[in-house]
N, C-alpha and C positions, 0 to 999 in steps of 0.2 A: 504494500500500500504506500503508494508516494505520498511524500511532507506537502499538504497543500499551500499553494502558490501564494492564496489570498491571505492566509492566516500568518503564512510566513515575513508577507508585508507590511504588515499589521504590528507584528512582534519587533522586526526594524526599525518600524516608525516611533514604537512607544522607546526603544533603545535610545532612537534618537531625540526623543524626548525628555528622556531622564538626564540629559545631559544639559538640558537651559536650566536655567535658574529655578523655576518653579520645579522644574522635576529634580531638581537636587537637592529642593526644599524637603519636599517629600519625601524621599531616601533617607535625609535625614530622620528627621522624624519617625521612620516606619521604623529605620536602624534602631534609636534609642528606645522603640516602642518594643522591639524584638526582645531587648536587654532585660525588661519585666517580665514582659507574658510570658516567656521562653522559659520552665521547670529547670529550674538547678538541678543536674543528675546527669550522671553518665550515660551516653548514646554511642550507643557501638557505631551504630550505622542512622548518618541523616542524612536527607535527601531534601534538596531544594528544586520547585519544577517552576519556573517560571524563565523573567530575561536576568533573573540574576542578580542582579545591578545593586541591593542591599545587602550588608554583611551578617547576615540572620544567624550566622553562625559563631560571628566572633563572642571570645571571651567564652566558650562552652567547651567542657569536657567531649569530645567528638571524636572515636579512635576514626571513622572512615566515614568522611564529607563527600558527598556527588551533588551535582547538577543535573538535571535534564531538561535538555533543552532543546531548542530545532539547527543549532548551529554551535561549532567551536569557538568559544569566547576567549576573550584574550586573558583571562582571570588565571591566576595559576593554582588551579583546581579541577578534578578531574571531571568531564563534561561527556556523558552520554547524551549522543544524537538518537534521541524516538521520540515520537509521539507521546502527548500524552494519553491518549484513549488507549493504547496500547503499550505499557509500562513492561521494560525489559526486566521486571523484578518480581521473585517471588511470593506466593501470598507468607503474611507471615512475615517478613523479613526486613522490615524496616523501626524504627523506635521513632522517627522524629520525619514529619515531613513537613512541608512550606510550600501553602500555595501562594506564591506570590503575585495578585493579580490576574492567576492564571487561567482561572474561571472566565474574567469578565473578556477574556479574549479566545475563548473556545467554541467553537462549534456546536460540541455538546458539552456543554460543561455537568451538568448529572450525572453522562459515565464518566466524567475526568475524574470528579471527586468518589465514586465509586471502586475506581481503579487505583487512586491513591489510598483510600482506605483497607480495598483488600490487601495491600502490600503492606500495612502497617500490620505489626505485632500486637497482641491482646497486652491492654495497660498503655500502649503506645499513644503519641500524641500527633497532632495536626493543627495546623497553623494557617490559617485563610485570609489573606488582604484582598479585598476589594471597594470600586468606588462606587459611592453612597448616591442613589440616583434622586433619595429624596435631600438636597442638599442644592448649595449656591454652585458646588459644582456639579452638580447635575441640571440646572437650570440653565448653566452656560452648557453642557452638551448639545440641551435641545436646543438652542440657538446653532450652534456650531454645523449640527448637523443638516442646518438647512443651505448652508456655503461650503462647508467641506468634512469630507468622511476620513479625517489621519487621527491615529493613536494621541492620545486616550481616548476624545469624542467619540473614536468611532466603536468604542468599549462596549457593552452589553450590561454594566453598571446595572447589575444584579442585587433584589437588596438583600438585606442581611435575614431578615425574619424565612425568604424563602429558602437561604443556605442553614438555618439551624433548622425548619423542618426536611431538609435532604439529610443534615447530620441526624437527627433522630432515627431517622426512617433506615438509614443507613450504620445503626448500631454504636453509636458513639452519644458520648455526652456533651455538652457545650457546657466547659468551666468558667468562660469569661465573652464579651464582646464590649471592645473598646472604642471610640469615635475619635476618629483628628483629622484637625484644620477647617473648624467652624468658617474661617474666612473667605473670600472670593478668592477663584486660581487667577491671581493677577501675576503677569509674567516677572516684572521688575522686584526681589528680595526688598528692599527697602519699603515698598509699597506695602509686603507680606510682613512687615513688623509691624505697621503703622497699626493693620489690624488684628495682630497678635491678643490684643483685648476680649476678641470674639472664643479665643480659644478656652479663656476661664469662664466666659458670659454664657458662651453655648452649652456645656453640661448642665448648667443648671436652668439656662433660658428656655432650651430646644434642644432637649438631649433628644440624640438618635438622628439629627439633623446635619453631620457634619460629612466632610467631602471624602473620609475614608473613613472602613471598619476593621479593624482584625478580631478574628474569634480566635479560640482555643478550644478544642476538643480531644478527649480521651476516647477509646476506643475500648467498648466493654472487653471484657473477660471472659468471653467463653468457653466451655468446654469442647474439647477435639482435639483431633490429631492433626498434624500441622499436615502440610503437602511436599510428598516426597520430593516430587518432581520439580517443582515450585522452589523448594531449598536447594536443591542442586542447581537452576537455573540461575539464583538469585550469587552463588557461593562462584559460577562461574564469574558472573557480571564483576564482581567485587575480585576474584583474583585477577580478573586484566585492568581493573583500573590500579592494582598494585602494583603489576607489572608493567604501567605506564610509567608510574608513579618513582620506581626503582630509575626505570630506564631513564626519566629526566633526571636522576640526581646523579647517576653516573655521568651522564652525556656532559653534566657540570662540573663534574670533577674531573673530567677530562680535559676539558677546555682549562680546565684553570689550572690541570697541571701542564700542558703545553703552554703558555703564557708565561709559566717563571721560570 
C-alpha cells in the first residue's frame, strides 16, 4: 500500500509550519506540556507517531525511543517509515506512545488511534495533541479554509470529547485533558505575549475553549496471552533500529579516528 500523496503534503506543510514563529510557539509549549503529563517511570520502548518536531521524550527514563513517520527526518533518532493505519509493531509491545497531532491529519484517524493502542502494552500509556476546533483557532480555520487549504487549517481539528469517547470504546482510560493557548494564532511572538493574559483568563473564563488539547490515557489490564507472532515482529523492528543505531556510532568513531 503506497504512502499517500495528499497526506504526505499535508505533513510537509505543517513541518513547514512549525518552523515560523507561531508554530515554534507551540512546540514550545506542547514541549513543557509533555514535561507534566508524561508519568515519571521507566519505558523500555516509546514511540512517537506524528512530524516529530516536539521533544516528548526528553528528560524520560526511555531504554529504546522511535519515530514513525512518513519520511527520514533529520532528528538523530531512529525513524520508521509506515503508515500509521498500518503500524510495523507488535500488539503488546509498546509502554508509551504520542500522538502528536497525528489524528487531526489522518485519513482515518479511529483506526490510527486503534492501531496505536493495540500496540501499547496493558498499564501502558498514550499521549494525544490535537487542535481545539471549538477555539479562536479554530475560528481562524474556518476562515482560512475559505482562501486556502495548507497545514494546520487544513487539519481535521477533531474535538477532544469525540477522542475520549474513541479512548473508552477502545479500552483505555483518560487520566487527564489539558487546554493551551487561549489566544489568537497570531503569527508575530511579540503579539502572542501581548495576549499571554488569555492563557490564565481562559481556564477559568472558557475552559475547554483553547487552540490545543492533550489527553493522557492508560490502557486497561486485561487478561490474555500476548501474541506470539506480534512479539517476534515487534523484537524484529527494534533489533534493526539497534542495528542502525550501533552502525551510526561506529560510522562516528570512525570518522573521528581518521581525522586525528
Amino acid at each position: 500500500m503506497p504512502l499517500d500523496i495528499t497526506h504526505n503534503l499535508c505533513l510537509s506543510q505543517l513541518k513547514e509550519w512549525f518552523s515560523t514563529e507561531l508554530g515554534q510557539h507551540l512546540i514550545d509549549c506542547e514541549s513543557r506540556e509533555f514535561a507534566a503529563i508524561v508519568p515519571s517511570s521507566h519505558w523500555p520502548v516509546a514511540v512517537n507517531q506524528g512530524p516529530g518536531m516536539a521533544d516528548c521524550f526528553a528528560n524520560r527514563d526511555i531504554e529504546l525511543r522511535m519515530r514513525i513517520g512518513n519520511e527520514i527526518d533529520e532528528m538523530p533518532r531512529p525513524t520508521v517509515v509506515a503508515l500509521h493505519e498500518e503500524l510495523p509493531l507488535g500488539r503488546n509491545s509498546a509502554d508509551l506512545v504520542v500522538l502528536q497531532h497525528t489524528l487531526d491529519f489522518s485519513e482515518d484517524p479511529r483506526l490510527v488511534l486503534r492501531e496505536a493502542i493495540e500496540a501499547l502494552r496493558p498499564n501502558g500509556w498514550i499521549i494525544i495533541c490535537g487542535f481545539n476546533p471549538f477555539s479562536l483557532w479554530g475560528a481562524v480555520r474556518l476562515m482560512r479554509l475559505q482562501s486556502e487549504k495548507r497545514a494546520p487549517w487544513s487539519g481535521k481539528f477533531l474535538q477532544s470529547k469525540r477522542i475520549i469517547d474513541w479512548l473508552g470504546l477502545l479500552g483505555t482510560e483518560v487520566e487527564q485533558c489539558k487546554y493551551l493557548l487561549y489566544g489568537p494564532p497570531i503569527k508575530s511572538l511579540a503579539m502572542q505575549r501581548r495576549f499571554a493574559f488569555l492563557d490564565i483568563l481562559g481556564s477559568w473564563i472558557w475552559p475547554g475553549c483553547a487552540g490545543i488539547y492533550m489527553l493522557s490515557a492508560q490502557k486497561r489490564n486485561f487478561a490474555g496471552h500476548r501474541d506470539l507472532k506480534s512479539s517476534i515482529r515487534t523484537r524484529q523492528v527494534v533489533q534493526a533500529l539497534h542495528t542502525v543505531k550501533l552502525g551510526a556510532k561506529l560510522e562516528s568513531t570512525s570518522v573521528k579516528s581518521r581525522t586525528h
